[in-house]
C-alpha positions in Angstrom: 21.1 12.1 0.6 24.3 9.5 0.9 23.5 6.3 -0.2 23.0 3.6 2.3 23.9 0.1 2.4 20.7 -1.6 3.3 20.9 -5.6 4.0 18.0 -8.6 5.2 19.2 -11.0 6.7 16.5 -14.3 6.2 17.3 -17.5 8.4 16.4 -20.4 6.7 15.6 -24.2 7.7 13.6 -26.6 4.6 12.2 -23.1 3.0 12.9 -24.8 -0.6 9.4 -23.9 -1.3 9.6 -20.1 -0.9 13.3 -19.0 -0.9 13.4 -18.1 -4.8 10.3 -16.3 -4.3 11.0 -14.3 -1.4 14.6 -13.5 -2.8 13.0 -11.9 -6.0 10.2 -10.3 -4.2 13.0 -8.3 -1.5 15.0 -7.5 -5.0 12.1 -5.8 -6.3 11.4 -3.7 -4.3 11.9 0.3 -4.5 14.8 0.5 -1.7 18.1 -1.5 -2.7 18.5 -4.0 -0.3 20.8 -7.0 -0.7 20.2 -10.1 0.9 22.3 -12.5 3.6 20.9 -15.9 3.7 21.6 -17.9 7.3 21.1 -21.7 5.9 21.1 -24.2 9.2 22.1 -27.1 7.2 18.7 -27.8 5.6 18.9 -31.3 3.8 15.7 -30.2 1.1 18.1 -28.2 -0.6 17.8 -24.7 0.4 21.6 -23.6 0.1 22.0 -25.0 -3.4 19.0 -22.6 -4.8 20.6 -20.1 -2.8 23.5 -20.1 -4.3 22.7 -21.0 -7.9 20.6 -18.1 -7.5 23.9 -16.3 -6.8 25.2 -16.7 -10.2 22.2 -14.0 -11.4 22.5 -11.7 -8.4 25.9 -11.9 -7.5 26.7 -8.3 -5.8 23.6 -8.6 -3.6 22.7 -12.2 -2.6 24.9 -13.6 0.3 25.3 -17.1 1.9 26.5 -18.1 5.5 25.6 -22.2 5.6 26.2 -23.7 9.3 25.8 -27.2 9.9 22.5 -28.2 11.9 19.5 -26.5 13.7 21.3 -23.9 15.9 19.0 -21.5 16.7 17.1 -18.6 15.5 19.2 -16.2 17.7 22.2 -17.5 16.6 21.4 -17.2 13.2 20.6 -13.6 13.6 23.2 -12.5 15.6 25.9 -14.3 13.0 24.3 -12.1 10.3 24.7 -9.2 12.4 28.5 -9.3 13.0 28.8 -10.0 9.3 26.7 -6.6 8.2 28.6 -4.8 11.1 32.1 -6.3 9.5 30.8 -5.6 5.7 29.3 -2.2 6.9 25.8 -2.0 6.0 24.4 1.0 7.5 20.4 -0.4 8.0 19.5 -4.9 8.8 16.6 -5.7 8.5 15.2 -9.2 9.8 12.5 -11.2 7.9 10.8 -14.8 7.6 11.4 -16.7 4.6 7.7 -18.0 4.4 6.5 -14.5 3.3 4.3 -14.4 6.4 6.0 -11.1 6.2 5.1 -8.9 3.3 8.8 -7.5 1.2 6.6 -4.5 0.2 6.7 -3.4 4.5 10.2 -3.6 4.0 10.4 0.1 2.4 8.3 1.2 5.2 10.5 0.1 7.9 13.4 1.3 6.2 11.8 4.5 5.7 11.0 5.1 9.5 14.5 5.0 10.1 15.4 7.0 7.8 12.8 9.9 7.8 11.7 9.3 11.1 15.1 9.3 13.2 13.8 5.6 14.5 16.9 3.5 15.4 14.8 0.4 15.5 11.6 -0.2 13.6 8.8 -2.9 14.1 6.5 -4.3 11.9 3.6 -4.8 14.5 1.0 -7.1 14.5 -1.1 -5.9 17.2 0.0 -1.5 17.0 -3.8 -1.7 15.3 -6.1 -4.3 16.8 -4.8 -7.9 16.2 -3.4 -8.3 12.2 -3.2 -11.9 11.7 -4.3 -13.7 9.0 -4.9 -17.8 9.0 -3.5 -18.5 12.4 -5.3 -20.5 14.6 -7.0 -18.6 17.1 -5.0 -20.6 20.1 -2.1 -19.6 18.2 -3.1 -15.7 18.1 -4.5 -15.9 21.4 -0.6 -17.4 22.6 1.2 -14.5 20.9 -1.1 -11.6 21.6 -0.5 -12.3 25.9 2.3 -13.0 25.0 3.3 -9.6 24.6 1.5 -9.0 27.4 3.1 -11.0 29.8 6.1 -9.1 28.2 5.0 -5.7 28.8 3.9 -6.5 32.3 7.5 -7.9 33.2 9.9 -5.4 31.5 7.9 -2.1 31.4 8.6 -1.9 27.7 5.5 -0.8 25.6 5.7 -2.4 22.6 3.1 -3.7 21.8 4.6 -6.5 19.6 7.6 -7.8 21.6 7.6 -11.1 19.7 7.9 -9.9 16.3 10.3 -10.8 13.9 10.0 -8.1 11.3 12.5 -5.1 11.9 14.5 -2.7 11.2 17.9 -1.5 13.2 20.3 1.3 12.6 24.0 -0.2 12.7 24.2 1.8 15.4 22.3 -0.6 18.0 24.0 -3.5 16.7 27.3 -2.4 17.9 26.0 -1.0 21.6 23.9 -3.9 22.3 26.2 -6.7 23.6 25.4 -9.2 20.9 27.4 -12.2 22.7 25.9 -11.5 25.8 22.4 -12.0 24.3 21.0 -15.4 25.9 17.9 -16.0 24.6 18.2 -18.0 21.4 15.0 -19.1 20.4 11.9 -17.0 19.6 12.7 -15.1 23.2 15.8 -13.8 21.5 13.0 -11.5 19.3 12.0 -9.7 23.2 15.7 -9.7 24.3 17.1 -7.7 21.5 13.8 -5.1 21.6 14.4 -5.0 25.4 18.4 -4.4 25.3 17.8 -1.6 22.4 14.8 -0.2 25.0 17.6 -0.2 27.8 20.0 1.6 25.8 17.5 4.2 25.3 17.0 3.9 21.2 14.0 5.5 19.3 11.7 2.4 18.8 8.5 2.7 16.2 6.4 0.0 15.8 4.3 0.0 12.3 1.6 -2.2 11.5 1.6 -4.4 9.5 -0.7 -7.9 8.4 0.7 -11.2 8.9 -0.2 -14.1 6.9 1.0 -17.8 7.7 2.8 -19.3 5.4 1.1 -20.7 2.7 3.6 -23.4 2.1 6.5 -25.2 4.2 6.3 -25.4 8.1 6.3 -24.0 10.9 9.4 -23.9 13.6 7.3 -23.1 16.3 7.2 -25.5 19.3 6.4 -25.4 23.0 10.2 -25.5 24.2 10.5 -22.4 22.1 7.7 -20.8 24.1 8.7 -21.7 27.5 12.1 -20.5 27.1 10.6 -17.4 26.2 8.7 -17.6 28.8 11.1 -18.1 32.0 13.9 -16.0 29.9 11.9 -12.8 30.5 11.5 -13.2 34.2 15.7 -14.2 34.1 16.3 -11.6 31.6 14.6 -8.7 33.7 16.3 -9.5 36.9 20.1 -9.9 35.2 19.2 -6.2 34.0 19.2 -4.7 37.5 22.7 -5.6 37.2 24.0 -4.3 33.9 25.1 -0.7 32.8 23.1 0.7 30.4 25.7 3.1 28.2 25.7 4.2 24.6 
């Protein structure tokens, strides 16, 4: 089998408190996978652990810093034109608070590979509801969530929130990433939905999310009510679009 070049990309904001960890924990894992760290100006110090850090990994841990909060979406979809430019075959997305566990990594990189997926999710409701330490208001939000989601779009994922994935280069350069409007958390159902247009094998695995034991969250209302009306705006601009791979 050729090797691949395999690459997380890990937005950060104030994760002082777990980037080290999480860095060492996606380095030891089975599959090679080199890191890009999207640092949003955080003033505890994230960037300079980062790239002190770089010093011991210095072929696989990668730095873009940007000055201020600009968005989760734009975050991602940075990292994505720079793994398309630096051409890394498989990006994966993850949280920095290991509320996602690196060992699922291997598992979504293997259901693209083995299994022909072209995007795959690490689901926390495929399997009943696999949250750990969230408020139950806070599940209760996310789980209809998805089904709000579902009921607008027609998709049927059953996690369109989620934040854990895997894509195939591939995706990345049909999907229109500067088109992409959503840029909070609603940027998470955007991309899923845009990959579902363009007709792309999507697997959801599940997996078991844990809060984040330390640092805080980003969460906020205006990041659920843009995800909210952007679905509703976001299915009726796609009556207008071409769908083409």
């Amino acid at each position: 089998m050729t090797k691949t070049k395999n690459l997380v990309i890990i937005p950060t904001y104030n994760e002082k408190e777990n980037i080290e960890s999480i860095i060492k924990a996606v380095f030891s894992q089975p599959v090679t996978f080199e890191i890009l760290i999207i640092d949003d100006g955080s003033p505890d110090g994230t960037a300079t652990i980062v790239k002190n850090m770089q010093k011991e990994y210095p072929e696989r841990l990668h730095i873009i810093e940007r000055e201020g909060k600009l968005g989760l979406g734009t975050a991602y979809i940075t990292g994505f034109k720079w793994a398309l430019e630096k051409g890394y075959d498989y990006i994966c997305e993850m949280d920095a608070d290991f509320s996602h566990d690196p060992k699922d990594l291997n598992r979504l990189y293997y259901t693209c590979v083995n299994e022909g997926a072209h995007l795959a999710i690490g689901s926390r409701y495929k399997s009943g509801v696999n949250v750990v330490n969230w408020p139950i208001g806070r599940v209760l939000m996310s789980y209809f969530a998805s089904v709000y989601v579902r009921l607008v779009t027609g998709m049927k994922i059953m996690d369109t929130t989620a934040g854990f994935k895997c894509y195939h280069r591939k995706v990345l350069e049909t999907i229109k990433l500067d088109k992409i409007n959503l840029k909070g958390y609603g940027f998470q159902i955007e991309m899923k939905f845009s990959t579902w247009k363009y007709g792309f094998k999507i697997v959801e695995i599940p997996i078991i999310f844990t809060d984040r034991q330390r640092g805080s969250s980003k969460m906020s209302g205006s990041i659920f009510s843009e995800a909210f009306w952007g679905v509703i705006k976001m299915k009726i601009s796609s009556f207008f679009k071409q769908y083409e791979v």
